[in-house]
N, C-alpha and C positions, 0 to 999 in steps of 0.2 A: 055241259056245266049248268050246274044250278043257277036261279034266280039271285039265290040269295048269296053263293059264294061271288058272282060277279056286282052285287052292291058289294061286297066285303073290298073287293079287291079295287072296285072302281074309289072306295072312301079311304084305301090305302093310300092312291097314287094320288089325291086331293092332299091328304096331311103331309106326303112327302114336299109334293110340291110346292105346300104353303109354307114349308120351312125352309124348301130355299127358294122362296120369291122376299121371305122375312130375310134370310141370311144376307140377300143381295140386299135388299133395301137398308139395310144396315151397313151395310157395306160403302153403298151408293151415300147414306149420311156420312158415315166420317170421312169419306173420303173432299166431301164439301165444306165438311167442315174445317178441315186438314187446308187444303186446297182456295178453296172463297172466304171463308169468315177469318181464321185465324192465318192467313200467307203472309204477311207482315209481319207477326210478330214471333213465327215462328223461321223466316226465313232471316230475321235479326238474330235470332240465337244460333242457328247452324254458323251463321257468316260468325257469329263473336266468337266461334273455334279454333275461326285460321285467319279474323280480319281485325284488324283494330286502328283507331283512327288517334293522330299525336297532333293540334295544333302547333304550330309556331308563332312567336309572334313577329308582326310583319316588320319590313324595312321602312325606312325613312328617309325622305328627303334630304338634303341638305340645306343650310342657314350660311348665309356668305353676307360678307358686309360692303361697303358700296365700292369698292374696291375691285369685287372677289377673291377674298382671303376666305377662307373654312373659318366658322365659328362652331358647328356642329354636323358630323359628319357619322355614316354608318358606318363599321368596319368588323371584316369576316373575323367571327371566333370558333371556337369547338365548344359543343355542350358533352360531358361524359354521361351514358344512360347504364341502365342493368337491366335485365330481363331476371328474376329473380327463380324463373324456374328453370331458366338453363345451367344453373349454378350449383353445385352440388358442394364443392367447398367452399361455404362460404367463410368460415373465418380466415382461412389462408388467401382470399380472395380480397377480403377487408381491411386485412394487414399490407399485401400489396398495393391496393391502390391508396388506402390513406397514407401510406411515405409517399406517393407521387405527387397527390393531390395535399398533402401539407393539412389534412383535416383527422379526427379525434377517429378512431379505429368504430369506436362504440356505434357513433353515428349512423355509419355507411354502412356496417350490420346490420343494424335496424333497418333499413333499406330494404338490402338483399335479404330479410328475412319477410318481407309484405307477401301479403296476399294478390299484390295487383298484378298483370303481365307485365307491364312498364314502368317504371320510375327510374326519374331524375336523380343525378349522385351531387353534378355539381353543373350548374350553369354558368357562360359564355370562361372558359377554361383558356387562359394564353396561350398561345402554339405550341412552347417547350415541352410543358406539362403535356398539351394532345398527343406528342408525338411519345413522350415515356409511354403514356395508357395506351397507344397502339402496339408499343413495342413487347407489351407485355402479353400481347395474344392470348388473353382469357375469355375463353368464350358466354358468351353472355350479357359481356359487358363491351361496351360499341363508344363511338363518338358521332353525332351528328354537328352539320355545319349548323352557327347561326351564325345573327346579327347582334353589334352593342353600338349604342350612341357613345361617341367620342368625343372630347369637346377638345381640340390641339391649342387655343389658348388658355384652358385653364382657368384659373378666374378674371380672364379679361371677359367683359359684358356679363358675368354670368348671373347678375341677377335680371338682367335684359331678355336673356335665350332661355334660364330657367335648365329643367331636365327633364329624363325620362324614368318611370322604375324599371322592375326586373322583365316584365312584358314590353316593352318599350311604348309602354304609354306617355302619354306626356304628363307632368306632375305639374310641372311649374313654367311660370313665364311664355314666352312666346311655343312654347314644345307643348303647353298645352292648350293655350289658346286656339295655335293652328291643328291641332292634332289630326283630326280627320283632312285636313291636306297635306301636314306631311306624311302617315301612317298610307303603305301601298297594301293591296291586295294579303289575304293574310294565305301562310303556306301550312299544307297539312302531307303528313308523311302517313302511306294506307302502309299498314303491315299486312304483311301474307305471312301463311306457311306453306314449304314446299311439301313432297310426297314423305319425307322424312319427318316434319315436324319440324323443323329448322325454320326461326322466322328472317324475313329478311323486309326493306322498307324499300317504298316506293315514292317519291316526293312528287307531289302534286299542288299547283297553284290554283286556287280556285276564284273563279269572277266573283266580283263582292260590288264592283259600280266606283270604286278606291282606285286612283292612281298616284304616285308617286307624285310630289311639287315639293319644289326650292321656293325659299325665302329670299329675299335682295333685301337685304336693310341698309338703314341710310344708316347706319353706325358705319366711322371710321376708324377700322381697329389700332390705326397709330395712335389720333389722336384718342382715344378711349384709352389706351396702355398709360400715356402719357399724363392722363388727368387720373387715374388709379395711382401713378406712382405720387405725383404732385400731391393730391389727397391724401396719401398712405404717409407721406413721409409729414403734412403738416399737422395730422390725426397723433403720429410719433410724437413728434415735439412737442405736441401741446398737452399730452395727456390726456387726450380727449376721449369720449363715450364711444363716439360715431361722426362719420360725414359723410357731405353729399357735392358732388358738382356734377354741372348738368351744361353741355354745350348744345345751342342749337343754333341752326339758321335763321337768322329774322326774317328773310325774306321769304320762305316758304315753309316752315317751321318746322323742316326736317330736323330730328334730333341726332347729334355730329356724337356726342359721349355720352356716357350715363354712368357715371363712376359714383362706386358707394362703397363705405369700410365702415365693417369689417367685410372682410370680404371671404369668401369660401369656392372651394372648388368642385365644378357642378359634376367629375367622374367619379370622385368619394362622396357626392354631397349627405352620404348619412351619417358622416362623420361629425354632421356639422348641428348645434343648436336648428330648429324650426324658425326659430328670429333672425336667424344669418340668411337666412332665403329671403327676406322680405325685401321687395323694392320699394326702399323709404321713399327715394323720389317721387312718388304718386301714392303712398298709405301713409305718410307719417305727416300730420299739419303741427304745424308751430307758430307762434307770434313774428310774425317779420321784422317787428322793431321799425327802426326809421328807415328803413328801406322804401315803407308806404310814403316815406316823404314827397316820394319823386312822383309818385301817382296823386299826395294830394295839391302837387305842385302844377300836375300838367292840369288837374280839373281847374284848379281855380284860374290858371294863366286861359283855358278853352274860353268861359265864363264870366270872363274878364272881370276878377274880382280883384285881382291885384294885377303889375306889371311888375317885372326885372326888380325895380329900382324902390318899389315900394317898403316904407319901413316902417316894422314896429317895435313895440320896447321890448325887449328880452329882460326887464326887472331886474338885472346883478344877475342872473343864476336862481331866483326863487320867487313862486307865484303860486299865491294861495286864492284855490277857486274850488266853490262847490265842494268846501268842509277839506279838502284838501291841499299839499302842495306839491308842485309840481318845481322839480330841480330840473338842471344842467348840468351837464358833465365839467364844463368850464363857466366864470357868470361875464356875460354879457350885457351891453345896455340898448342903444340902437344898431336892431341891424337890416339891411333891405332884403329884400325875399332869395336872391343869390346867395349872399353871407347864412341868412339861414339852413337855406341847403348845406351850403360849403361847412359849414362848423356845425350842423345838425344840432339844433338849436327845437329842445323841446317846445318850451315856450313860444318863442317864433311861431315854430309848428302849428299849435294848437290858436292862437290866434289869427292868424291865415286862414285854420280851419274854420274856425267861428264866423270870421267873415264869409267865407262860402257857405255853409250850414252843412250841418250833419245828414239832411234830407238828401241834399244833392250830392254832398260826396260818395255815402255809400249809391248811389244810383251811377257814379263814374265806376267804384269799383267794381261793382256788378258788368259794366260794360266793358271791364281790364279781363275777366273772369275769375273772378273773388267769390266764393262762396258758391259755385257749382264745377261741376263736372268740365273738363276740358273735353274730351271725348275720344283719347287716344285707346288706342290699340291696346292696351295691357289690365291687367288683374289687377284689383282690390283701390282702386283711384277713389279717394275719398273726395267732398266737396269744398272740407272748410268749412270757416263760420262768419259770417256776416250779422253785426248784429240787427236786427228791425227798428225802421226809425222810430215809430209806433211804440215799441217798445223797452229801447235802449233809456237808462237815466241819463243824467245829464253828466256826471264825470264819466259814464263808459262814452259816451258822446268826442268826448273831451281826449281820453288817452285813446280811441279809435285814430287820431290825427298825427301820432306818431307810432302806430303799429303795437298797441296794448289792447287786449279783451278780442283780438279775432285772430283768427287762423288761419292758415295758409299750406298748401304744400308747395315743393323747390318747382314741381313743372307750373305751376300758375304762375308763380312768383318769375318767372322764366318767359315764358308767351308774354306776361302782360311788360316786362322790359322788352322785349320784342316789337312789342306793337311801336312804343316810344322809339326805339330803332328802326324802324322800316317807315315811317312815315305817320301814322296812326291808325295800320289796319291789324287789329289783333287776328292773328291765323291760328287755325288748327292743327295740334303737333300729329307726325307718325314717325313711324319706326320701322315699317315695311314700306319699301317703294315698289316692287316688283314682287310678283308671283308667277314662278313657269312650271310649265308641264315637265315629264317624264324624257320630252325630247328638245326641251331649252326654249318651247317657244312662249313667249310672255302671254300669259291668259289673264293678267290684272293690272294694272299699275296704279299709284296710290298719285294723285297730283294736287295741289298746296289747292289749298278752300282757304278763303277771307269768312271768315264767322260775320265779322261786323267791323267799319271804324266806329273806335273811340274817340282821337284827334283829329284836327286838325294835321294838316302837314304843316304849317304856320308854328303852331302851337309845340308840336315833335320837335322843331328846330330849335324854338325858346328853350326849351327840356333838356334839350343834349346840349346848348351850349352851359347850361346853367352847370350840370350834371359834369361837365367836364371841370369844373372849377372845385369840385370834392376830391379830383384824384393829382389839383394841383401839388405844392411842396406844402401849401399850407392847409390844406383841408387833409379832413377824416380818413381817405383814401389815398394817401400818398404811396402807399407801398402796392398798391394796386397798376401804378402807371409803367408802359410800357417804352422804352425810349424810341423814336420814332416816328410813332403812332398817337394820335389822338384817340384819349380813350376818355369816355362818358361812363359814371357809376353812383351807385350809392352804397355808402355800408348800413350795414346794424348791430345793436347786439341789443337781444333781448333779453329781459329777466324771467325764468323758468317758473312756474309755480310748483311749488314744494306741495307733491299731495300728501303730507302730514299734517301740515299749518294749513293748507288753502290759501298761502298768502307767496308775494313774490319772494323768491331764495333771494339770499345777498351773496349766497354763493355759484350757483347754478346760471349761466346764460346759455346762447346762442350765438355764435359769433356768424356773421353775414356777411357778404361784399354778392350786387348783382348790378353787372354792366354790359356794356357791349362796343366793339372794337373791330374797326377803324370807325371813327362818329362820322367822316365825309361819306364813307361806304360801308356802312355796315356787314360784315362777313359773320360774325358770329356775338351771340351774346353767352354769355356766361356767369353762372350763379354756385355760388359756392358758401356752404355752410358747413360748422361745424360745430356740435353738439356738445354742450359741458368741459370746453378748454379751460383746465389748470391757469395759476397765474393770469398774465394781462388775458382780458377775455375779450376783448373789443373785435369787431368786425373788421376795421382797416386793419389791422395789425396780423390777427389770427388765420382771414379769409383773403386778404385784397393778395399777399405774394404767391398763392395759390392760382388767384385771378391771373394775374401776370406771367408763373413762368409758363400757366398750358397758354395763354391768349400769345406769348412771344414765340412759343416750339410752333402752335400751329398756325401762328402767320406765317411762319417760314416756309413750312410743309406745305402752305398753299400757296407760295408762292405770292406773298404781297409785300412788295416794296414800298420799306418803311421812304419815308418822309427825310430828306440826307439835311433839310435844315432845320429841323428840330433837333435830330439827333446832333447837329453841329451849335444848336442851342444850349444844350443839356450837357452837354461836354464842357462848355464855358463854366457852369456852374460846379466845376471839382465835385463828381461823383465823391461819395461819400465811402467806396469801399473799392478794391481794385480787379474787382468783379466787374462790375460795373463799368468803371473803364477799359475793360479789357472787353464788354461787351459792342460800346460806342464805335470803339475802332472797330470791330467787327465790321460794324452797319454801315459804315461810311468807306470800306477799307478801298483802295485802289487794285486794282485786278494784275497780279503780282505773274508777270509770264514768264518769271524765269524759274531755274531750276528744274527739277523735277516731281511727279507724283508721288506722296509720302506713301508708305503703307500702313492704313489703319485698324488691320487687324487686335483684337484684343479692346479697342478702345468701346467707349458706351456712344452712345448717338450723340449726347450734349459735344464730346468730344469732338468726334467728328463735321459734327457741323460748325464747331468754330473753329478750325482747321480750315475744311473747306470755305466754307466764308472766308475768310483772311487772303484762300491763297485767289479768290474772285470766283471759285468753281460754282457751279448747281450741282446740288447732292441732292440725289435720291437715295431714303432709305425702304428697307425692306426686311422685315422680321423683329422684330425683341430680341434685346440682351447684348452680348457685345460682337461688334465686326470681328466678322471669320471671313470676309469670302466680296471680294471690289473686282467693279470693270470699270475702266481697263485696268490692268496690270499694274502695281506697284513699279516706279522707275522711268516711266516713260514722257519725255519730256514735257512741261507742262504747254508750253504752245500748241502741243497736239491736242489738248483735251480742252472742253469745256463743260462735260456733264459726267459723274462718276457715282455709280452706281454702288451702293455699300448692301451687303444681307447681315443679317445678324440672326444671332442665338442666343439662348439663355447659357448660361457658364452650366459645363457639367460638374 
């Protein structure tokens, strides 16, 4: 062989071989490229042929009140879905399920005509309905379990607990306050498809650092029901805008009710105005009227500007000062600092206050907590307004002394009779006392904080006996008293400002009553306002039998026996209506052991506990609405018995 044919053949096997050491190296790149650079993003697209991921949203603790009653609880529902490419007839498919599901045909077409693999037809679905759409075996169309927040009293507390939306987040009130402690781990459902294409779901829980916690609130769902209905019905009669009552404990300033009308229910709440969700108790301030009497009563009695007995002119009824005059409701001439109270005597007022100075009063109310933040537990708590001494003229100086020119909201207005009740320590309110884990054990507990004393305990006891002479037969507060019970208050009404004029309405008030009961032992104070009442507008009249009948249902409920020689007092005095006497014998009745156990089925609780009371029993009740369902047994002798257990329901 030639020279030259073996370069020919030797520069053959060079070009072959350089196209494929090229071919490979080509090879060897995509295959890196395939493999190391792009493996993520292409190994997301193979997966998104036969994988796809469906959050849920997660469960929720439960909210129970100090009792543990349910105020809000989770409960299993169906969600209907569609896979819209397993569907082939879709309109015959859209016509049966919207007759099941009670929804527009159009709709659910639209649905089942997406582009996506998965959509929602209709979320958390009531049982009946789940079970037609299963029975209707169309493939494509499925049911997965969820969760819905339920609330089983409906609008009792529910501006207190608040809601969730369609995710079960928390929107409002304590649901969304707590959220991240009640919301648990969230759930996701991995879809596959088998060898056929047929997808099917796999539910899976994934860690998130989220566990599952209950609420304990110091709400008491009786007496909460009980101050909702009180409030609801004195809201009725008087024609009124809105109200508020607010029970709490003096002594550690757990909050017992929190009732507000109108009221709305937190399972429909989109049914409802934006305004109907708000907790006025802590976002809405108004002029307190002469309710500030008693606080500027305890400042000047600490400071010893005046005593009990001290008196000054109340001018007829009218007193012109600083370009102004200043009236009374009734005209008076001399009266001592108790008559003042007792007959809420502007004038009085404001001269009392003058002798203390405007300097140091507002500097008491500030220490009542007037004009800032209390520090509770809930959304949107405004401060109020206090006016600055610095800054104030001298007629805002002047009607500051009977609750004109400053603001207030019912929970200040609430703590600062508190303080007056409990000796002179103003506390810090809550509304959660407990917080537990997933398996009941307590990981928090909320325990009563002294902010600061304001009084004297000296000075507390001048205050409540004073206070107790407003709710005698002759003062402001008469419709406020409890038979019984020694009860300590004060009313108000204030006059609204007209934001047309900027001037006070002659028709717009505030009606007030805020007290606290028993005054030897204070168990609860209670404040009650009601917003633009029709006709008489006054505080004693409008607020004080609001006061009375939740401060008498839930002395009972707590079991505090009344006082048998007062009520043996107030009996002498020919009750004025035969209620009323029908009430005293109650209180005083002799423990009746003959016969037997009535049946109080059907009857309402007022019923029943003046029933039991009469016959000597202790009743316990249990639920809302009327007796259905008593232990022991209707019939059975009463010498057997001395405690009878009643449940109730709402009427269907």
């Amino acid at each position: 062989m030639k020279v030259q044919q073996k370069k020919w053949i030797r520069f053959r096997t060079y070009v072959v071989a350089g196209f494929f050491v090229l071919g490979l190296g080509i090879m060897f790149a995509r295959a890196y490229q395939l493999q190391v650079l792009e493996r993520e993003r292409l190994a997301a697209l193979a997966k998104a042929n036969y994988r796809d991921r469906i959050t849920l949203p997660s469960k929720r603790g439960g909210i129970y009140d100090r009792q543990g009653h349910a105020l809000a609880l989770t409960v299993e529902v169906g969600s209907v879905y569609a896979r819209p490419s397993c569907i082939k007839k879709k309109q015959s498919v859209a016509r049966k399920v919207a007759s099941v599901l009670r929804m527009r045909r159009s709709k659910i077409l639209a649905s089942l005509k997406s582009r996506r693999s998965f959509v929602w037809v209709k979320r958390r679905v009531p049982p009946p309905m789940i079970e037609k759409i299963k029975s209707l075996g169309i493939e494509g169309v499925g049911v997965i379990p969820e969760s819905r927040r339920y609330y089983p009293g409906r609008e009792t507390a529910a501006h207190l607990i608040g809601f969730v939306g369609t995710d079960n987040q928390g929107l409002e009130g304590l649901e969304k306050i707590y959220d991240s402690l009640l919301k648990g781990p969230p759930t996701r459902l991995l879809q596959l498809q088998d060898a056929l294409g047929r997808p099917f779901l796999i539910e899976r829980t994934e860690p998130s650092g989220f566990g599952l916690h209950d609420l304990i609130l110091t709400i008491d769902k009786d007496i909460q029901f009980q101050a909702e209905q009180a409030l609801k019905a004195a809201v009725r009669k008087s024609k009124a805008k809105s109200g508020q009552c607010l029970v709490v404990n003096p002594r550690t300033g757990e909050i017992l009710a929190l009732a507000i009308v109108p009221q709305f229910n937190p399972n429909i709440f989109s049914r409802y105005r934006p305004e109907q969700w708000r907790n006025r108790v802590v976002t809405d301030c108004y002029e307190p009227g002469s309710t500030m009497k008693a606080f500027l009563l305890g400042a000047a009695l600490e400071e010893h500007v005046v005593n009990p007995q001290t008196r000054f002119n109340c001018e007829n009824g009218s007193f012109g000062i600083a370009g102004k005059t200043i009236h009374d409701t009734h005209p008076y001439s001399m009266l001592s600092v108790q008559d003042i109270i007792r007959y809420s005597s502007n004038i009085g007022a404001l001269k009392m206050g003058r002798a203390l100075g405007y300097g140091r009063f507002s500097r008491y109310l500030e220490r009542f907590g007037f004009g800032r933040k209390t520090g509770i537990e809930l959304l949107g708590e405004q401060r109020g307004f206090i006016r600055d001494p610095k800054k104030a003229k001298e007629i805002e100086k002047i009607t500051s002394y009977f609750g004109q020119g400053m603001s207030v909201t019912t929970l200040q207005l609430a703590m600062a009779m508190a303080a007056i009740a409990n000796g002179g320590q103003l506390m810090r309110p809550f509304v959660v006392s407990e917080i537990k884990d997933s398996t009941g054990k307590v990981i928090q507990v909320t325990k009563p904080k002294v902010v600061r004393r304001v009084l004297s305990r000296r000075t507390c006891e001048r205050v409540s006996r004073i206070l107790e002479r407003v709710v005698e037969e002759e003062g402001t507060g008469a419709q406020a008293s409890i038979r019984g019970f020694r009860v300590a208050g004060k009313t108000g009404t204030a006059q609204k400002v007209d934001p047309r004029t900027r001037r006070y309405s002659s028709r717009n008030y505030e009606a007030i009553f805020a007290g606290f009961v028993p005054v030897d032992d204070p168990r609860m104070v209670i404040v009650v306002m009601v917003d633009e009442p029709k006709g008489i507008p006054y505080g004693g009249i409008v607020a004080g039998p609001v006061f009375r009948e939740v401060g008498q249902w839930a002395l009972n409920y707590m079991r505090v026996s009344p006082r048998v020689e007062m009520a043996l007092a107030k009996e002498v005095q020919e009750p004025k209506n035969v209620d009323d006497k029908v009430r005293i014998r109650m209180a005083i009745a002799p423990r009746n052991r003959n016969g037997h156990l009535p049946d109080f089925k059907g009857q309402t609780m007022r019923e029943v506990l003046r029933e039991g009371n009469a016959l000597g029993l202790k009743v316990i009740l249990r639920g809302t609405g009327l007796a259905y369902k008593q232990y022991p047994r209707p019939g059975i002798p009463l010498k057997k018995v001395s405690v009878v257990k009643v449940r109730f329901r709402p009427p269907a």
